[in-house]
Every structure is written in structure tokens, then in C-alpha cells.
MDAnalysis code that builds the backbone (N, CA, C; Angstrom):
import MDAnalysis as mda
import numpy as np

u = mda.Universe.empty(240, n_residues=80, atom_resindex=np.repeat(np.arange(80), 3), trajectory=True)
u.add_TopologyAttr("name", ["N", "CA", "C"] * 80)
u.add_TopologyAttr("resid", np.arange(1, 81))
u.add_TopologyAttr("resname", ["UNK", "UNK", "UNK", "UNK", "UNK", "UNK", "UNK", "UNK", "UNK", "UNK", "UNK", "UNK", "UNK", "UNK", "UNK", "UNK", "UNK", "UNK", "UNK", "UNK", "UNK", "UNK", "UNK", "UNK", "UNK", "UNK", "UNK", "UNK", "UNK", "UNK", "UNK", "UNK", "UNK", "UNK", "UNK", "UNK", "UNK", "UNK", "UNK", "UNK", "UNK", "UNK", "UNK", "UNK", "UNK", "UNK", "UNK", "UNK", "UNK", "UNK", "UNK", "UNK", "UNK", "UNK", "UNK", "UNK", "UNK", "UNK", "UNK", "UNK", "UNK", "UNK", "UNK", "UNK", "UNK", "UNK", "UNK", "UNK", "UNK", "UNK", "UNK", "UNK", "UNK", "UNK", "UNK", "UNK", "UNK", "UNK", "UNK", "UNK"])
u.atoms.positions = np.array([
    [7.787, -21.549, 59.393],
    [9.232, -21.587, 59.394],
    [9.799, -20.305, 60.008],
    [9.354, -19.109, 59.669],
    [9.353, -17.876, 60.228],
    [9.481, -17.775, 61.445],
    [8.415, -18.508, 62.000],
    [8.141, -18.382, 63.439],
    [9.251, -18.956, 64.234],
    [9.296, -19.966, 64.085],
    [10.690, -20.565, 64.246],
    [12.162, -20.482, 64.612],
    [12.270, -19.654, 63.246],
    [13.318, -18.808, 63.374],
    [13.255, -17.717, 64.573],
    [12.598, -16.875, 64.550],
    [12.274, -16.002, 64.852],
    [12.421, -16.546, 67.442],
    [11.845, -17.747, 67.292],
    [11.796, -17.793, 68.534],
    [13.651, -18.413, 69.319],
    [14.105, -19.348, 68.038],
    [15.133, -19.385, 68.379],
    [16.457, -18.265, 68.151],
    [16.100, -17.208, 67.332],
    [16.591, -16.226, 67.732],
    [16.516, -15.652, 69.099],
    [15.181, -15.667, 69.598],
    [15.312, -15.088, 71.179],
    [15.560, -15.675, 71.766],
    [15.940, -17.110, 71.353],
    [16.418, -17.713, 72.699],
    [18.463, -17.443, 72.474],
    [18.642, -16.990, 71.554],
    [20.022, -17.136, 71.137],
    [20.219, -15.401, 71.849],
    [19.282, -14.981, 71.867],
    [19.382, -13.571, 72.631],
    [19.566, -13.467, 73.754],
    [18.486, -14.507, 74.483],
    [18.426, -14.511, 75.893],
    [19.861, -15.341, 76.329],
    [20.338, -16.450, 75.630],
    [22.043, -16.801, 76.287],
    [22.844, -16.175, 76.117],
    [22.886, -15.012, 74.896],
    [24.014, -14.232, 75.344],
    [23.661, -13.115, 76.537],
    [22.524, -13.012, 76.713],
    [22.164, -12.021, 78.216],
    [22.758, -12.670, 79.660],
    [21.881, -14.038, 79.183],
    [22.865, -14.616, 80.197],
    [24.484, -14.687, 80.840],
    [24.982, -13.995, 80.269],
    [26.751, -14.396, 80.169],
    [27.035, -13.016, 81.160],
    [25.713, -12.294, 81.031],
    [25.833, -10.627, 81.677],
    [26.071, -11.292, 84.137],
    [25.322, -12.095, 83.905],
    [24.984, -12.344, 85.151],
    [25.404, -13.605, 85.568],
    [26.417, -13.697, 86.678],
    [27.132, -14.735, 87.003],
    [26.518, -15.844, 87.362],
    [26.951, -17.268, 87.200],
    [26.627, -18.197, 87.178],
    [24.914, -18.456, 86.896],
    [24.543, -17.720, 86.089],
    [23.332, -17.924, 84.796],
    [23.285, -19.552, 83.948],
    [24.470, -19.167, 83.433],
    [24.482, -20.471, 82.974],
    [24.489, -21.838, 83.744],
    [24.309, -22.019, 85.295],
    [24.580, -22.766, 85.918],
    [23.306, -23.255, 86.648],
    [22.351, -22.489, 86.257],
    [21.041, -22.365, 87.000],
    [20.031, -23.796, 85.882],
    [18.862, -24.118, 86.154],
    [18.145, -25.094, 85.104],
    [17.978, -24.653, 83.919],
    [17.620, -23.376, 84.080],
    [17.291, -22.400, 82.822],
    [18.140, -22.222, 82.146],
    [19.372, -22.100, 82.618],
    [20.466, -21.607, 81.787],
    [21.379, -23.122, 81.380],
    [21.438, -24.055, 82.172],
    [21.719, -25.289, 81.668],
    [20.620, -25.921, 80.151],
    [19.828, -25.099, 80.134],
    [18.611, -25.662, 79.052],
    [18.824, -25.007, 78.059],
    [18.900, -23.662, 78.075],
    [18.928, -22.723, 77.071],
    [20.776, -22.940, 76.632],
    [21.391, -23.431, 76.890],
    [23.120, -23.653, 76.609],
    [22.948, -24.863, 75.527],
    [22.117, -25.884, 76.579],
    [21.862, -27.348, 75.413],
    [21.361, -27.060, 74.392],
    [20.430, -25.774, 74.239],
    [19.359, -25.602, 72.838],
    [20.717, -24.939, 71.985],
    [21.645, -23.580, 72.118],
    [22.365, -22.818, 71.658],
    [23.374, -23.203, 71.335],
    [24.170, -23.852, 72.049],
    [25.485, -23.990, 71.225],
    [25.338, -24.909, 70.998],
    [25.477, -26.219, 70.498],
    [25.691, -27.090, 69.271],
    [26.047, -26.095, 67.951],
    [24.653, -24.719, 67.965],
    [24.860, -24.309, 66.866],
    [25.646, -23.244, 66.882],
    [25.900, -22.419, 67.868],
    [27.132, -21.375, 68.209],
    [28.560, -22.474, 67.682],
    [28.642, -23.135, 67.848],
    [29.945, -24.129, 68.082],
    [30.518, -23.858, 66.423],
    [29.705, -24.093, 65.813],
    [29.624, -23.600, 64.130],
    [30.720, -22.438, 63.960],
    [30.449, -21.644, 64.870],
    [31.175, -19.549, 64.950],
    [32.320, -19.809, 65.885],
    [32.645, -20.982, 66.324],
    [33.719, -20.865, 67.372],
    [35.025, -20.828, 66.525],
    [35.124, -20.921, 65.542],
    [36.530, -21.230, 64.766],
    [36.337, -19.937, 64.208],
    [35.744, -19.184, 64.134],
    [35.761, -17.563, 63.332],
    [36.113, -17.398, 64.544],
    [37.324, -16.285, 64.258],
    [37.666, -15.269, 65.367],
    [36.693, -14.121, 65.537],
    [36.094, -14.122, 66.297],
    [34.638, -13.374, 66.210],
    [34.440, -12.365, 67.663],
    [35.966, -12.029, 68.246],
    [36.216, -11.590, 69.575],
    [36.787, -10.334, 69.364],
    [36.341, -9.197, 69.945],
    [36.923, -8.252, 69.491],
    [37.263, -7.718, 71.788],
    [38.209, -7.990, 71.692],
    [38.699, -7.863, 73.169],
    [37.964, -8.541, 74.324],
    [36.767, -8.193, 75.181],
    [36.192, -9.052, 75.828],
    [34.856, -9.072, 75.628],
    [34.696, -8.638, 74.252],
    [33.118, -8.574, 73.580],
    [33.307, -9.707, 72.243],
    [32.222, -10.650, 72.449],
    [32.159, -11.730, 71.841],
    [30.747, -11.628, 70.510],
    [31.273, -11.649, 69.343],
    [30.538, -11.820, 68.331],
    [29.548, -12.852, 67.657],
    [29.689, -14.086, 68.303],
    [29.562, -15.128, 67.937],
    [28.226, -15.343, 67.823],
    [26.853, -14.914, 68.910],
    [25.543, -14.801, 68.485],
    [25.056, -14.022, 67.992],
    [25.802, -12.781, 67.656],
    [24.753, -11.668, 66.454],
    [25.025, -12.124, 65.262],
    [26.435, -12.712, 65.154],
    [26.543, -13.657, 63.338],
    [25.892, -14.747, 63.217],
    [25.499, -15.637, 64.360],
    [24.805, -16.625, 64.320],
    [23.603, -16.266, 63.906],
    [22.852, -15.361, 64.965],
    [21.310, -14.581, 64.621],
    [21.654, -13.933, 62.878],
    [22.392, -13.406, 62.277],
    [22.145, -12.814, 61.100],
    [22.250, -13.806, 59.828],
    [23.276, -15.246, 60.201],
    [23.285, -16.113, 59.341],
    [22.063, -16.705, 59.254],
    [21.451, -17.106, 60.246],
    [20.206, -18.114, 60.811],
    [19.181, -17.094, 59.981],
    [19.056, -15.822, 59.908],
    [17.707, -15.120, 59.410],
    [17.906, -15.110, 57.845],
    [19.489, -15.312, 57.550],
    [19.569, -14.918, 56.131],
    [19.134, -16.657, 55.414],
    [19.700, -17.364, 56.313],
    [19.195, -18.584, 55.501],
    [17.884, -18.990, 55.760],
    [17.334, -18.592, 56.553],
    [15.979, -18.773, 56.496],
    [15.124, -18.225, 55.322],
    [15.862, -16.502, 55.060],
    [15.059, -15.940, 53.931],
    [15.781, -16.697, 52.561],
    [17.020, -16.632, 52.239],
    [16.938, -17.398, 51.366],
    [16.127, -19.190, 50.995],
    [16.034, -19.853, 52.191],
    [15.426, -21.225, 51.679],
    [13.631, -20.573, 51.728],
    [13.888, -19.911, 52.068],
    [11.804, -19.235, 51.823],
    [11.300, -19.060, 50.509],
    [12.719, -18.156, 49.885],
    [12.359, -17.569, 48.541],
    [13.054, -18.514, 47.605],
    [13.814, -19.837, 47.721],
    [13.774, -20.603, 46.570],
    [12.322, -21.445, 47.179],
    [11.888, -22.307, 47.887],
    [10.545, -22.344, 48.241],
    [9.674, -22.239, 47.560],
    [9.611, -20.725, 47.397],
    [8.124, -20.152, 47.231],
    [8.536, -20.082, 45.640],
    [9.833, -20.517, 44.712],
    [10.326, -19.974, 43.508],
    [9.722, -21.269, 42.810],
    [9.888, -22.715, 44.136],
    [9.551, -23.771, 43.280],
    [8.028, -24.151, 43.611],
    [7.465, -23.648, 44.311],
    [5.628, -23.889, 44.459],
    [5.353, -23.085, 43.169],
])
């Protein structure tokens, strides 16, 4: 489950890198990695999560995604 997490975090890393370099998102790679990411970014779009032209929306995603991961680990391992 760890692992998991852990890889779709980098991929939630690598689309916001993407946003650095123009039309990224427009390329196969970046059309792929958009389909994997936001469905679940879309979640953070109603938090105002913009602080001028710096966008918050995947480091809260990445910190929610790790925290619920550790929490469903450790009720888990509370009920084995």
C-alpha cells in the first residue's frame, strides 16, 4: 500500500513540474500523467489553495494522500 502511495505521489510531483514548461501538458506524457492526477486534484479545486500565481493544490493533495494512507495502515494493523 506504501508503495503505492508513494509512486503516485511522484507522479503528482512530476504534473506539477510539468506546469513549469510550456505545453507539457499537451505532449502523450503529459496528456497521461493529467488523466492519472486530476480526477483527484479536482477534490482541492474548491479550496482556495492559490496564493497569487503559486498554486497549492498538489502539496495538500500529496500531504492528505500520505496522511490517509498512514492513518488506514495503523487502524489495519490495530485490527489484524
Amino acid at each position: 500500500m506504501y508503495n503505492g502511495v508513494r509512486i503516485y505521489s511522484g507522479i503528482l510531483i512530476i504534473y506539477a513540474l510539468l506546469s513549469w514548461f510550456p505545453g507539457a501538458y499537451d505532449s502523450l506524457l503529459g496528456r497521461l500523467i493529467a488523466g492519472i492526477c486530476e480526477p483527484y486534484l479536482r477534490l482541492f479545486d474548491r479550496l482556495n489553495l492559490r496564493i497569487g500565481m503559486i498554486g497549492f493544490n498538489v502539496m495538500i493533495a500529496i500531504i492528505v494522500l500520505n496522511l490517509a494512507a498512514e492513518v488506514l495502515g495503523k487502524i489495519l494493523l490495530s485490527i489484524m
